[in-house]
N, C-alpha and C positions, 0 to 999 in steps of 0.2 A: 226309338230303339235302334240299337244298331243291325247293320247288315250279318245276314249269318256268313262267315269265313269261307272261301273258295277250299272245298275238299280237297284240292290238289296241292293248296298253301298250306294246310293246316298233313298233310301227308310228307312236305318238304320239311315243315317241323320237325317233325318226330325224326325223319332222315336225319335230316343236319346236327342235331342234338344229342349226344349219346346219352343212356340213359346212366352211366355211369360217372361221366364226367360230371350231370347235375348232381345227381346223389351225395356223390363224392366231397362238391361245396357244402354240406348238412351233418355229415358224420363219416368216419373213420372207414374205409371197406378194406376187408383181407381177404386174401383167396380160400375162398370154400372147397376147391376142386373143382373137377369138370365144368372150367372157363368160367364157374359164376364165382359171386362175389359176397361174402357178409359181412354183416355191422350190425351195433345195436338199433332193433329198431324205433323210431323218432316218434311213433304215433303210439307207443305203450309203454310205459316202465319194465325193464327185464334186466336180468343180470346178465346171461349169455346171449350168445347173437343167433337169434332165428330171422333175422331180416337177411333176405337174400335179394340179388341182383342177376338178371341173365343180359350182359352187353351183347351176346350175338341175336337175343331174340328181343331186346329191348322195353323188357316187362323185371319189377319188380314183383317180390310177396312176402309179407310175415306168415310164417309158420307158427307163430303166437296168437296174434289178435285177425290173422285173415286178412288183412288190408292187400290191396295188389292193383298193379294196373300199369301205365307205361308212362312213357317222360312225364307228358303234360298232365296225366293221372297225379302223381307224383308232386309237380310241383301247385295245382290246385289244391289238396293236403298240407301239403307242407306251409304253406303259405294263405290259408282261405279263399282262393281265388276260385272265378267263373272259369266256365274251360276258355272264352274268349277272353279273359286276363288272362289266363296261363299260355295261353297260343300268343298272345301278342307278345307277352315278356321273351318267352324264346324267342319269338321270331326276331324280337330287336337284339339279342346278344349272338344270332347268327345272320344277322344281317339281312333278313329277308323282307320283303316288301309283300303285307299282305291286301288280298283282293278279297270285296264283300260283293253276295250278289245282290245285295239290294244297295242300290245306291251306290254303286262304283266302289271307291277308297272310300274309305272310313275319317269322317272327319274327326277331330283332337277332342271335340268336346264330347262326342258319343261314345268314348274308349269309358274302360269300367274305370269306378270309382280309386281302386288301391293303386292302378297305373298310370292313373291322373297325379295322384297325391307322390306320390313317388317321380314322377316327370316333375312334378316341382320342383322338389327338392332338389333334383340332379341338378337345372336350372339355377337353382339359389346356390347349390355350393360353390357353382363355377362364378356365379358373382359374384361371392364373397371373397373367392380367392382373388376375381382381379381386383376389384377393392382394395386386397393387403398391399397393390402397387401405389396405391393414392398417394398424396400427400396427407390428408387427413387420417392416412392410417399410419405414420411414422410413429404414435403412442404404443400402435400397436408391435409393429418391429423390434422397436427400442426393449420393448417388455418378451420378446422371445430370444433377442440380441443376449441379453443380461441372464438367461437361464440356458444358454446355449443351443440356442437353436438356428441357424442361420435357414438362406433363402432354400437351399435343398433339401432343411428337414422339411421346412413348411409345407413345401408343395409335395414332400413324400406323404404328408400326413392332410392333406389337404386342407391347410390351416388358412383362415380367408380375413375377413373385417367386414361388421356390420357399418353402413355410414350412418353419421349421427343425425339425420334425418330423420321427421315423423315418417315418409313411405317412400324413399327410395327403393325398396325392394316390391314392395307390393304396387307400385305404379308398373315397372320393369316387369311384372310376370301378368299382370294384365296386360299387356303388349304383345305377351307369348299368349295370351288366347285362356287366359285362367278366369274362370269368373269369382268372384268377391266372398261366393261360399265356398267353393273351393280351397282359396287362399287361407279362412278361417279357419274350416274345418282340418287343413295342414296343419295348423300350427304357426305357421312362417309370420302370418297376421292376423290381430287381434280387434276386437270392434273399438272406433275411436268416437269422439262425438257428431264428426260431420261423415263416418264411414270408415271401412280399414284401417289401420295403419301397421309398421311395423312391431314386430313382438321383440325383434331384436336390433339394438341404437348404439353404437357406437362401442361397441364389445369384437374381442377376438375371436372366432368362430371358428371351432371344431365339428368336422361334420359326423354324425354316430350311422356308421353303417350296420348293416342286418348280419346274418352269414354268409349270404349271398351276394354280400358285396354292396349292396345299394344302400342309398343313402335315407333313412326313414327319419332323421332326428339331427339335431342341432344343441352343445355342447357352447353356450356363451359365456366368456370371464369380462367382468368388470376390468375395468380398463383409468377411468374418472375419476375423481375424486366429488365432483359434483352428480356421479350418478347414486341414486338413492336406491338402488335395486339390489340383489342377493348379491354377492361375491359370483356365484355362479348360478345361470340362468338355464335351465333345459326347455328344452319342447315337453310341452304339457303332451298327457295322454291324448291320443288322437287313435283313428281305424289302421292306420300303419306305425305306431308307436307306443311299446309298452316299456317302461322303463324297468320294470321285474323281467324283461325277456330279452334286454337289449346289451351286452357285454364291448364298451369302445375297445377298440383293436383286436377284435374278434377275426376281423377278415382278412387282418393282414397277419396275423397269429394260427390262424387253425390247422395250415400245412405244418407247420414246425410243432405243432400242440400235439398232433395227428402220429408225425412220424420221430417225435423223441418222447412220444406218451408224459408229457410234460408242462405244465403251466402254469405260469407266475401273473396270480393276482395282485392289482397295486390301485390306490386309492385315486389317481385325477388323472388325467389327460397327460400331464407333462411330463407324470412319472411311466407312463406308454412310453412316451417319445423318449426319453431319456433311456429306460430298460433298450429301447428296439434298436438304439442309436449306439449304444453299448456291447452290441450282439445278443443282449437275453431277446429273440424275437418270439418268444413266447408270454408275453406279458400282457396282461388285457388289464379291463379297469371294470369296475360299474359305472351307472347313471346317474349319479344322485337317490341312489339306494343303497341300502345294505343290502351286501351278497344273500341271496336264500336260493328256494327250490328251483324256480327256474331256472335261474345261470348255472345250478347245479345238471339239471337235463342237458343244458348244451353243451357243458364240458366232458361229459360223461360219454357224450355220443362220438366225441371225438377222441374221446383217453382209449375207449372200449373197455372201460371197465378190467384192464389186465391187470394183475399183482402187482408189478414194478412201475405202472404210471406215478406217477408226483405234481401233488400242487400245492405248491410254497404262499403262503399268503403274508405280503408286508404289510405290516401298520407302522403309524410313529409309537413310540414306546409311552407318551401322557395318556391319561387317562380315558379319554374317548379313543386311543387307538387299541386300547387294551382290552374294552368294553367292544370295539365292533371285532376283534380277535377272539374273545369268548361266544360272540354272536353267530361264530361261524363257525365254531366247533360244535353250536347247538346242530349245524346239520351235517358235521360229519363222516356220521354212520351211514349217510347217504350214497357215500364216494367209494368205493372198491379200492380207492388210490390211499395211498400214502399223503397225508396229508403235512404240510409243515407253515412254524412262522419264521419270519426273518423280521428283525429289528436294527434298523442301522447305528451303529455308532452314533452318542449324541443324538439320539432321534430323527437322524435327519431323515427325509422321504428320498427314494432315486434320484428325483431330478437333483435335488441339493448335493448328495453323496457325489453325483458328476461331475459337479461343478466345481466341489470342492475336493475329492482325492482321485476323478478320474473316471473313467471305463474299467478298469478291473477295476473296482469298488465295485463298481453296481454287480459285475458278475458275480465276483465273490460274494458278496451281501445275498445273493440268492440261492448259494449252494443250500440245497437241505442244512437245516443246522438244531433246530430244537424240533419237534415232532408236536403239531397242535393240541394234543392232549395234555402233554408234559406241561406245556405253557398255563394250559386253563387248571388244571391240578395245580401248579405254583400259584396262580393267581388265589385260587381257593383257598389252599392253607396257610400263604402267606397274612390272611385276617386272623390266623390264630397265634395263642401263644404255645410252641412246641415243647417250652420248658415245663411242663405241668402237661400230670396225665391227662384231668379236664379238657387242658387245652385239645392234646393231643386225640383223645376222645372226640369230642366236639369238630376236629377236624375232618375226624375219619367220617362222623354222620353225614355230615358234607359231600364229600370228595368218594364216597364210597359207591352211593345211587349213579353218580356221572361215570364211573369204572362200568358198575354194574351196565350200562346202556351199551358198552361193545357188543357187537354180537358174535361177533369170531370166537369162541371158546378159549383159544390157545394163544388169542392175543389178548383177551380179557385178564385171563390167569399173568399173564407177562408187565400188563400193567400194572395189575394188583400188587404184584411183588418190588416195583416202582415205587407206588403210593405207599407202601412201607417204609420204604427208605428213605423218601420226603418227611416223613412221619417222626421216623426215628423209633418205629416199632419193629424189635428185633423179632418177636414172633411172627413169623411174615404169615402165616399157617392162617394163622387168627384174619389176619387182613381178606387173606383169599377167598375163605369162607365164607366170609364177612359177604365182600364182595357174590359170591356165588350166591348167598343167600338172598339178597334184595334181587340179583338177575331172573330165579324162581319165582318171589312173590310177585316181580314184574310178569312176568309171561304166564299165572294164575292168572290175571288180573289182566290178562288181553296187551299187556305192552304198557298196561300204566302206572307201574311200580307201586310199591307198598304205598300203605294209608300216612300222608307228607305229615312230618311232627316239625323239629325244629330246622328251619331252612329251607322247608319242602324236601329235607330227606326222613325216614324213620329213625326213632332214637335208638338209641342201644340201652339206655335204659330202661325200657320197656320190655327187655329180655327177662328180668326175672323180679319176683313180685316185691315190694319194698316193706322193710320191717318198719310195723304200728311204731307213729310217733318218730320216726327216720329216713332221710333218703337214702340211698343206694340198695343195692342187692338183699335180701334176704339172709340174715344168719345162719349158716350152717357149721355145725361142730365139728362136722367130717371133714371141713376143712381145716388143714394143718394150723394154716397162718392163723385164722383166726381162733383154734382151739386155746393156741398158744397164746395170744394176747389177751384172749380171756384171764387165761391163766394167771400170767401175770398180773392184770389189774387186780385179782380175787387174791394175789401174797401184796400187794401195794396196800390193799383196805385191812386186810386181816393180821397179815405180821409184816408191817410197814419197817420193822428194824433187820429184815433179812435183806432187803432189796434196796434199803437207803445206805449210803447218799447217792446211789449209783441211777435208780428209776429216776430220779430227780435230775438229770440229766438227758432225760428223754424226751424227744418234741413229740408234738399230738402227731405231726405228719407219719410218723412211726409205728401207728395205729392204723390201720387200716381198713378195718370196720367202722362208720360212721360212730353208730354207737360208745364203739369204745375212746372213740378218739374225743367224744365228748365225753369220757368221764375222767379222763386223762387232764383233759383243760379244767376239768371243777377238782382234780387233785392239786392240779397248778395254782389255781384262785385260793384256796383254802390253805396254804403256804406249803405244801408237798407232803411228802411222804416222811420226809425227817419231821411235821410237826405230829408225826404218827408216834414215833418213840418213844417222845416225855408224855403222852398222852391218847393211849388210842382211843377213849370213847370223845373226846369232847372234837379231835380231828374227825372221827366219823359223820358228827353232826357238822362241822364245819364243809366237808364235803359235802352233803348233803343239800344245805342250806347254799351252797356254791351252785348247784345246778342251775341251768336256767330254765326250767321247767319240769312237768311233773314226769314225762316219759325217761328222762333221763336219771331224776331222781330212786324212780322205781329202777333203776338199771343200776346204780349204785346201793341202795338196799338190797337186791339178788346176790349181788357179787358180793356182797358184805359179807351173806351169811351162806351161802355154795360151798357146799365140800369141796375142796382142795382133791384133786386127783394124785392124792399120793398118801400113805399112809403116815409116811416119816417125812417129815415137812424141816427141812433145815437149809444151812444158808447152799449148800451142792445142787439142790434142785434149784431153789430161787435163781443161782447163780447160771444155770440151764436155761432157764423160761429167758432171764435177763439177752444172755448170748442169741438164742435163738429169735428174739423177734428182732435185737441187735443186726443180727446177719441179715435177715431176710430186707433189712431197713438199706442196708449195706450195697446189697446183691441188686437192689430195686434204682438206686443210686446209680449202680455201676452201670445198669443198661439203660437209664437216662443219659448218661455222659457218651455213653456208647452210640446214642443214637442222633445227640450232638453232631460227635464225628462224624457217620455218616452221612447228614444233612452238610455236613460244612467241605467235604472230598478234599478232592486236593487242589480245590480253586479258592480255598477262605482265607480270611486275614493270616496272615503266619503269628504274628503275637495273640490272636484267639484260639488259631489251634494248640499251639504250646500250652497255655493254661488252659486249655481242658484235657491237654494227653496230658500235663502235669496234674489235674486233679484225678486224673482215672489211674495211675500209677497210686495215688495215696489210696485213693479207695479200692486197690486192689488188694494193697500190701496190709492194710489193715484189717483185710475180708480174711485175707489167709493168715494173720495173726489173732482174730477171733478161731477160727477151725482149728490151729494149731494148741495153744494157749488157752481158750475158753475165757472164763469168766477174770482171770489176770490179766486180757489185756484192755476189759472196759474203761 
C-alpha cells in the first residue's frame, strides 16, 4: 500500500490549483454573479446550468444532483480517481513534489492504477514521436508529406511512429519501471507466445487524448502493404480508454468549442489536422465509432446548451457517409444546438478538399449549409416516387414520425411546412397536423410513438375504415368528388349515348374512388361506353362479365340500376357530371405540377423546369376553359 500524502502536500495542492482553472478543462463556465461561476453540470444530464463554481472559496456544487466538494473533490468525479490519484495528478501539472508518511517518497510502482496507465502512455507518445525521426520511419513522413502535413504539423499534433519490431516499445517502458501487466492492461502491449509484445508495428501514431489533455489512447494507420492488420488500429477498451467517451482533437478544440459555442465534427485524424491547419480549430473526430450519446455529453458541456451554438457534421457524400449522417440525426434532439451537415464537393473528406482547392475550402466547406434534418428528410423521400400520390403518401408515413420526434413546438411546425414542400404537398395544413398528430400518440405512449405499420412509422391508411372488397377510404356521398363520379359512372351504364364518345376518353386515374375506378376499367375492357349505344343490354353484360371479381361486379349492378339524381336526365346534366369530375381531375393535375415546381426551386435543370411551367400553363388554360365553356371544351 502506499504511504498516506503529507497534509501539508496534499493542502499545497488545492493552493496551487484553482478550482476553476481545472473545471474549466471539462466544460464551458460563465459568470453567475457574485465572483462565482456556471456551467452545465458533468455528473447529470440538465438543460440549464445549476453547476456553480466559488474560485475565491475553491469548492464547487450542483444545485441539481447535490454533487460538491473542492479541486481534488472534483477531479476524483470527474475522472474515477482515489483522492491519492487525484492529489498526484495535480501535484504533477503544478509541479509539486509529493511526501508520504510511510515510507518517504512514494515509489512509481505504488502510485494508483489510472496514473500508472496514463504515465505510460505519456511515455509511449514521446517515443513514438522520436521514432517519426528514424530512418525506418521515412514511410511514414513520405505518407503525411503527400497529405500535407509537414514536420510542424506533426509534432503540433503529436504524430510519432510505431517501429516495426515485435517490442521495441514494451522492452523501452519496462526500463521505465512498467511491469508486464501493467503494459497489457494499457493497451500499448499485447500477450505474444514467449510474453509482451507490441500492439502497435510499424504504423503512424496518433496519440487520442482525454479533455484534460492526457494521453489515454493511441490512433494507428497502416502504413505496409505487407501489413495484414485493419487500415486503422485503435487501443482496445482498457480502465482509462473508452472509445464511446473519447472525441480526438477534443483538447486542442475545446477553448475555441467553448468560446465560439461551435464545433465541427469530421471522420479520421487527418481531417483534424487538416480542419485545425486550415483555421476551423474547432474540429474533433471520433474513434473508431460512430458519434452517439457520450460525445454528445461532452460537447454539450462545452456549447452549454445556448440557442445559437452550432455543430456541423461532415461526411463523404457515398453511401456509408450518408448512413453514418442519418445515424446522427438519430440523436439530435439531444443537442440544444443547431445542428448541420457539410458535404464536399466530389465527396472529398477535409484533408483531400486541402490538398486539392486549399484552406478556404476546408473553411468554407464548414460554413453551416444544409441543417441535419433537411439532409435525413431528403434522404427519406428521396426512396420515393413524388410523381404519384402513393408515392407521395408513402413518403409522408415515413418522414412524418421523424418531424414528429422535435420537441420544440415552433420548430416542429417550421419543419413540417418543409416536409411539405419536399413533398410537393400544397396543403401544408394536412402535413402539420399530420405531423402534430403522431407528436401526441408519441407522448400518450411515453415517448414511443404510435403502434410502427409500414417503415416503422403508422399508416394513414388506417385513418378511416376501408369499403368491403376495396382498398382505400370508405365511401361517403357527402362527399362532392365522389358523389359526382358516382354519378357519372350510373349515366355511363344507363344512358351510355349521353356521355359518349366523350366518357370514353376518360382514364381510371380520374376516378378517385377505388371502387369506381374499377368499374371504369371493366367499362374500358368491355369496349366503352360507345358499345353502350347500339346495344345497352348485351354492353351491360359485357361489363359485367369484364369485372375481375365479384365485389366489383356487384358495384356495377347497383349503378346499373340507382336512381339518377335528377329527374330530367338529358345530354346538360350528363354534360355537368362529365365537366365536373373533368375539373376536379384537372385541378388535382395542376397541384401535382405545382408541387413538381416547388421540389425542383430555383436550383433544377432549366429544360425540366420549362417543361413542367410549360405543362402547368396548359393545364391551367384548360381548367379555366372547362369553368368558362363547360362541357364545349371537353
Amino acid at each position: 500500500m502506499a504511504g498516506r500524502i503529507n497534509d501539508e502536500d496534499v493542502k499545497a495542492v488545492r493552493d496551487a490549483v484553482p478550482i476553476d482553472a481545472v473545471v474549466s478543462e471539462y466544460l464551458q463556465l460563465r459568470n453567475a454573479g457574485g465572483g462565482n461561476l456556471k456551467g452545465l453540470c458533468p455528473f447529470h444530464d440538465e438543460k440549464s446550468p445549476s453547476f456553480q463554481v466559488s474560485p475565491s472559496k475553491g469548492f464547487f456544487h450542483c444545485f441539481g444532483c447535490q454533487e460538491g466538494g473542492d479541486t481534488i473533490t472534483f477531479v476524483m468525479k470527474i475522472d474515477h480517481l482515489t483522492f491519492s490519484e487525484a492529489v498526484e495528478r495535480l501535484a504533477g501539472q503544478a509541479g509539486i513534489t509529493l511526501r508520504y508518511e510511510e515510507g518517504g517518497y512514494n515509489p512509481s510502482h505504488q502510485r494508483g492504477e489510472r496514473i500508472r496507465l496514463v504515465e505510460a502512455h505519456k511515455i509511449a507518445a514521446q517515443f513514438y514521436v522520436d521514432q517519426l525521426e528514424s530512418p525506418e520511419a521515412e514511410i511514414g513522413r513520405k505518407f503525411l508529406a503527400e497529405r500535407g502535413f509537414d514536420q510542424a504539423a506533426a509534432a503540433h499534433f503529436g504524430v510519432g511512429y510505431s517501429p516495426a519490431g515485435w517490442d521495441h516499445l514494451t522492452r523501452f517502458l519496462r526500463g521505465k519501471g512498467f511491469t508486464d501487466k501493467e503494459l497489457t492492461l494499457s493497451g500499448l502491449s499485447q500477450e505474444g507466445r514467449r510474453g509482451p509484445i507490441d500492439r502497435f508495428r510499424g504504423r503512424l501514431m496518433w496519440p487520442i487524448r482525454d479533455i484534460g489533455g492526457e494521453v489515454v489512447g493511441f490512433g494507428a494507420r497502416r502504413l505496409r502493404e505487407d501489413d495484414n492488420g485493419p487500415k486503422y488500429l485503435n487501443t482496445p477498451e482498457t480502465p482509462i480508454y473508452k472509445k464511446s467517451q473519447v472525441l480526438y482533437g477534443i483538447d486542442l478544440a475545446k477553448k475555441e468549442i467553448a468560446k465560439s459555442s461551435r464545433a465541427v465534427v469530421v471522420e479520421g485524424y487527418t481531417d483534424v489536422m487538416a480542419c485545425h491547419l486550415a483555421g476551423v480549430t474547432t474540429a474533433i473526430a471520433t474513434c473508431g465509432t460512430a458519434f452517439g450519446g457520450d460525445h454528445i455529453k461532452i460537447l454539450r458541456r462545452l456549447l452549454m446548451d445556448n440557442g445559437s451554438a452550432r455543430v456541423i457534421f461532415t461526411f463523404d457524400g457515398d453511401a456509408a457517409g450518408q448512413k453514418a449522417a442519418l445515424r446522427a440525426f438519430e440523436d439530435d434532439q439531444k443537442f440544444a444546438a443547431e445542428t448541420y451537415i457539410a458535404i464536399a464537393p466530389d465527396n472529398m473528406d477535409p484533408c483531400d478538399l486541402r490538398l486539392v482547392k486549399g484552406d478556404e475550402a476546408v473553411a468554407d466547406l464548414v460554413e453551416p449549409r444544409t441543417p441535419l434534418f433537411e439532409f435525413a428528410l431528403r434522404q427519406i423521400v428521396s426512396r420515393y416516387d413524388l410523381e404519384t400520390p402513393a408515392g407521395r403518401a408513402a413518403a409522408l408515413d415515413e418522414a412524418a414520425p421523424v418531424v414528429a420526434r422535435i420537441k420544440n413546438s415552433a420548430s416542429q411546425h417550421e419543419v413540417a411546412v418543409q416536409l411539405a414542400g419536399m413533398l410537393g404537398i400544397l396543403d401544408t395544413q394536412f402535413v402539420v397536423k399530420r405531423v402534430a398528430q403522431l407528436a401526441r400518440w408519441a407522448r400518450d405512449r411515453g415517448g414511443k410513438g404510435p403502434a410502427p405499420a409500414r417503415g416503422g412509422a403508422p399508416s394513414m391508411a388506417a385513418a378511416a375504415p376501408a369499403t368491403p372488397g376495396f382498398g382505400g377510404p370508405a365511401l361517403t356521398l357527402r362527399n362532392p368528388v365522389y358523389a359526382t363520379e358516382r354519378e357519372l359512372l350510373k349515366l355511363a351504364l344507363q344512358h351510355p349515348h349521353l356521355v359518349s364518345p366523350a366518357f370514353d376518353a376518360y382514364g381510371i386515374d380520374e376516378f378517385t374512388a377505388a371502387p369506381y375506378a374499377a368499374v371504369r376499367q371493366a367499362v374500358l375492357e368491355a369496349g366503352g361506353a360507345e358499345q353502350g349505344v347500339q346495344d345497352p343490354q348485351a354492353y351491360l353484360v359485357a361489363v359485367r362479365e369484364a369485372a375481375p371479381d365479384d365485389a366489383v361486379r356487384a358495384m356495377v349492378t347497383e349503378l346499373a340500376v340507382e336512381a339518377i339524381h335528377r329527374k330530367t336526365v338529358d345530354e346538360a346534366y350528363a354534360g355537368e357530371q362529365l365537366v365536373w369530375v373533368r375539373r376536379r381531375a384537372v385541378d388535382r393535375r395542376i397541384r401535382d405540377v405545382q408541387g413538381t415546381l416547388t421540389r425542383l426551386g430555383n436550383g433544377g435543370d432549366p429544360a425540366q423546369l420549362a417543361a413542367v411551367q410549360n405543362e402547368l400553363w396548359v393545364l391551367q388554360q384548360y381548367g379555366q376553359a372547362l369553368r368558362e365553356r363547360g362541357a364545349e371544351a371537353l
